[in-house]
Every structure is written in structure tokens, then in C-alpha cells.
C-alpha positions in Angstrom: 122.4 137.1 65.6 123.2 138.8 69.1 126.8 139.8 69.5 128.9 137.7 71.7 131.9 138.7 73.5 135.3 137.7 72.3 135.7 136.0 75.4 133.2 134.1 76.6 134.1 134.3 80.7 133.8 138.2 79.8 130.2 139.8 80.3 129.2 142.0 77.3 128.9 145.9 78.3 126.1 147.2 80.0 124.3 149.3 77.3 123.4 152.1 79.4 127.2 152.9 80.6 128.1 152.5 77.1 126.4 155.6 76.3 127.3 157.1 79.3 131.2 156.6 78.0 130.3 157.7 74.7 128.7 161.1 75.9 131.6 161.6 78.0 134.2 161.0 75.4 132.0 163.2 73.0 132.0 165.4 75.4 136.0 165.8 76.0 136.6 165.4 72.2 134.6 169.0 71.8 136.5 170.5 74.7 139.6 169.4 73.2 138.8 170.7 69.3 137.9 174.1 71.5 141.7 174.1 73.4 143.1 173.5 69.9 141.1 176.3 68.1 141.8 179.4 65.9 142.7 181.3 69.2 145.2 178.4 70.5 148.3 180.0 69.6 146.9 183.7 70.8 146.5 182.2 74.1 149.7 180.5 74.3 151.7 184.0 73.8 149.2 185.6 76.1 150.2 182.8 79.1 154.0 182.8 78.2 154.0 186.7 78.2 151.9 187.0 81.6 154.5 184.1 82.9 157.4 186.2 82.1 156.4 189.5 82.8 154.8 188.0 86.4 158.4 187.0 87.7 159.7 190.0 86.7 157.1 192.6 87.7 159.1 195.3 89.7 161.7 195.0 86.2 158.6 195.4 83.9 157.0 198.5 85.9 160.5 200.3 85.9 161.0 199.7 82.0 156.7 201.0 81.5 158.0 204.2 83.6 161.0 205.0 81.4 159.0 204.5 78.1 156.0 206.3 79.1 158.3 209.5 80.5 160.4 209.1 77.1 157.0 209.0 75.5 155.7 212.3 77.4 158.8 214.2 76.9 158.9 213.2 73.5 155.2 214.6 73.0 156.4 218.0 74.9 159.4 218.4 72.6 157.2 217.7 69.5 154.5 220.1 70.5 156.4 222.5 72.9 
């Protein structure tokens, strides 16, 4: 028996775009299981940090100057 449509004033599917559908959904569905991977939540903290620290970047380079000199004087004072 050869499958009819539902409704018959509706052509059936041409097979060939069917499978061009189907390799495109397979496709997206293995692009999408990759966003949603081990590494998802790594690379959400890495965007939200780079979109903070972006907006504040003459903030950020001032508080990496006073750790790094606390850091070195620190060093000198533990060494010295």
C-alpha cells in the first residue's frame, strides 16, 4: 500500500527535500548537543566575566595594579 496524504488536495513530500530537512535537522540537533556540553557552564562564566570586566576595563586595570604592587611588595618584605 503507498502512503496517502491526510488530505487529499495536499501533495505528499518530495522525497529528496525530505532528506534534505532531515540532514539539516540532524545537523542542528549535533550543534545544539555541542552548545549544551560538559564545557557549557565554563563558557557561560567565561562570557559573563569578559562582559563585566569589558565595561569596566579602566576599573579592572587599576584594581590588577594595586594587587600586583601589594603582591611585589609583599614578595620584597618576605624575602628582603
Amino acid at each position: 500500500m503507498s502512503p496517502s496524504s491526510p488530505n487529499p488536495s495536499l501533495p505528499l513530500p518530495d522525497t529528496a527535500l525530505l532528506a534534505a530537512d532531515t540532514a539539516q535537522l540532524t545537523q542542528h540537533l549535533g550543534h545544539c548537543a555541542h552548545a549544551c556540553g560538559p564545557l557549557h557552564r565554563v563558557r557561560g562564566a567565561f562570557e559573563l566575566a569578559d562582559a563585566f570586566l569589558s565595561s569596566r576595563f579602566i576599573s579592572t586595570l587599576f584594581f590588577l595594579a594595586v594587587v600586583l604592587t601589594v603582591l611585589v611588595s609583599g614578595f620584597h618584605w618576605l624575602f628582603g
